[in-house]
Structure formats: structure tokens, C-alpha cells
C-alpha positions as CSV (number, residue, x, y, z in Angstrom):
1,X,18.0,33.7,-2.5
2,X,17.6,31.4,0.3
3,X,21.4,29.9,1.7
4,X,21.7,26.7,3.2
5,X,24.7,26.0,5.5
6,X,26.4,22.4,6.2
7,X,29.2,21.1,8.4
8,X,29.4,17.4,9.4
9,X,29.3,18.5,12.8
10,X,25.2,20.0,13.2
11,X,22.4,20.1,11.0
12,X,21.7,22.2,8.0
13,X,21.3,26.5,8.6
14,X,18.9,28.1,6.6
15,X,18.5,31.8,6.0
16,X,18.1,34.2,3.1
17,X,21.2,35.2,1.5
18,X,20.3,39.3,2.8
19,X,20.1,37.8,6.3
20,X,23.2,35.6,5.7
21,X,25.4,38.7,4.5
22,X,26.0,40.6,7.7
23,X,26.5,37.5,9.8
24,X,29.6,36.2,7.4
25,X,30.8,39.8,7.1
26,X,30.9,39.8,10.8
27,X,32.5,36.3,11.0
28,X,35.4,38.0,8.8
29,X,34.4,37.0,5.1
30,X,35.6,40.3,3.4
31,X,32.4,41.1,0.9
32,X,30.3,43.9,1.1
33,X,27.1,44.4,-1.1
34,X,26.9,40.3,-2.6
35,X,27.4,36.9,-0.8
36,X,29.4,34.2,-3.3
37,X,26.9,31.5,-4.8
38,X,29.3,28.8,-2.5
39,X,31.5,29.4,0.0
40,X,33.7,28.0,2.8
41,X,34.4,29.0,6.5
42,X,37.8,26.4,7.3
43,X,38.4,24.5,10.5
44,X,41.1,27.0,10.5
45,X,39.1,30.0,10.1
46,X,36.3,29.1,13.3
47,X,38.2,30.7,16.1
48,X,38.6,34.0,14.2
49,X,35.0,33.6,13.1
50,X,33.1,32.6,15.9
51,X,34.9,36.0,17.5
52,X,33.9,38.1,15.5
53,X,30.4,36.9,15.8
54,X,30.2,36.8,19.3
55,X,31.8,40.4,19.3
56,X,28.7,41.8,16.5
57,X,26.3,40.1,19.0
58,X,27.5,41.5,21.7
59,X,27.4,45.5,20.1
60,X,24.1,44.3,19.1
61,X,21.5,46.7,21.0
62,X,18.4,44.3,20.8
63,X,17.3,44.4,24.3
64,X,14.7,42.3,23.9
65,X,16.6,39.9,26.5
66,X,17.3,42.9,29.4
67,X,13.7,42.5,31.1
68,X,11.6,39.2,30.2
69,X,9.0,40.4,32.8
70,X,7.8,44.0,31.2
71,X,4.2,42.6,29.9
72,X,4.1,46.3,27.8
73,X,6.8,45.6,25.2
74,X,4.9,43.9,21.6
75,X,4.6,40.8,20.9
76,X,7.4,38.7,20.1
77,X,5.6,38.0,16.2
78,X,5.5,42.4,15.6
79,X,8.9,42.5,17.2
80,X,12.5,42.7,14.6
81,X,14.1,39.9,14.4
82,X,17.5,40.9,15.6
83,X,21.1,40.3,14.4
84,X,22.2,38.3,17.8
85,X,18.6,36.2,16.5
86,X,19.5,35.5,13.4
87,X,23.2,34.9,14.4
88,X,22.5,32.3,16.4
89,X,21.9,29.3,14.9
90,X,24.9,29.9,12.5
91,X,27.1,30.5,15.6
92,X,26.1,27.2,17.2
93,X,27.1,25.3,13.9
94,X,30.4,27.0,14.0
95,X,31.0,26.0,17.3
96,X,29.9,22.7,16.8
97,X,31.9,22.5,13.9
98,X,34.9,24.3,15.8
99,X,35.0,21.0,18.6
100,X,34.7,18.7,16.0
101,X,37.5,20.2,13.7
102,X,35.5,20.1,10.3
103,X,34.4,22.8,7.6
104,X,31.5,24.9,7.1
105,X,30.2,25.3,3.9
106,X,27.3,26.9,2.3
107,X,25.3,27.2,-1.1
108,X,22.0,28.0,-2.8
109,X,19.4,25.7,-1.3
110,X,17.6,23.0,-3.4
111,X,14.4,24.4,-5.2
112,X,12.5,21.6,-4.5
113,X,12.3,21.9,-0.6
């Protein structure tokens, strides 16, 4: 199932629901094998969030960003996407949404996109 993610404070976040899992359960959400249809990270949540986000990204041993100038490595399309990758954009809408004091919310995204 595809999740989208809104907060008056960035644009929309879309991501499979598998993707989306390990990034909320990091953030401090406490499920483990399911992510709720719809669900809420508070304004008063973001701090504790956006922590425990930054902490999973930095354990993270993708080290696809430790030498940009070894021309052997594969190409970026064969590479894993990484959880710091995927993290990302969610993270920026939490801070985003941390600065402007507002909700993040998410639910199943439309069919009709």
C-alpha cells in the first residue's frame, strides 16, 4: 500500500507502507509488523521524533556518502536504496513541520493518482 504524508508546513511524502514502517518505528511510533491505515505524529511529538530519526540514520552503515570520488563502486540505479535515503524526505517534513508548530499526518494515498 502506498502512504502519503501531509503537514501544512511541506509538500506531500510518498512511500510504500513497507518503506514507511521502519522510518515511524524509528521516529518512536510503537508498532511492529503493520502500520495503522491513518495516523498522526503531534507538534508535540517532532522533537522526540525527528531524534530518533536522526539517531537510526546515523547507525545507518550505507556508506554510499564516505567517498563520492571511487569511480568502481555500481551505479547509483543497481545500488539499495538506503534507510538514511528513504528517511529523508520524511525527516525534512518533520522539521519543517517542527518550525512551523503543526501536525504530521499520514493515510492511504488516493487510487486515482
Amino acid at each position: 500500500m502506498l502512504v502519503v504524508f501531509h503537514s501544512k508546513a511541506a509538500a506531500e511524502v510518498l512511500m510504500f507502507e513497507k518503506h514507511a514502517l521502519p522510518i515511524l518505528i524509528a521516529a518512536g511510533k510503537p508498532y511492529t509488523d503493520t502500520l495503522p491505515t491513518r495516523g498522526v505524529i503531534t507538534r508535540d511529538q517532532l522533537d522526540a521524533a525527528i531524534a530518533g530519526i536522526e539517531g537510526a540514520i546515523s547507525s545507518d552503515t550505507d556508506s554510499a556518502f564516505s567517498d563520492d570520488n571511487d569511480d568502481s563502486k555500481a551505479h547509483p540505479i543497481s545500488q539499495a536504496v538506503s534507510f538514511r535515503r528513504r528517511a529523508w524526505p520524511l525527516l525534512a517534513m518533520l522539521r519543517l513541520s517542527r518550525d512551523q508548530h503543526v501536525d504530521v499526518l499520514w493515510e492511504p494515498a488516493p487510487t486515482n493518482w
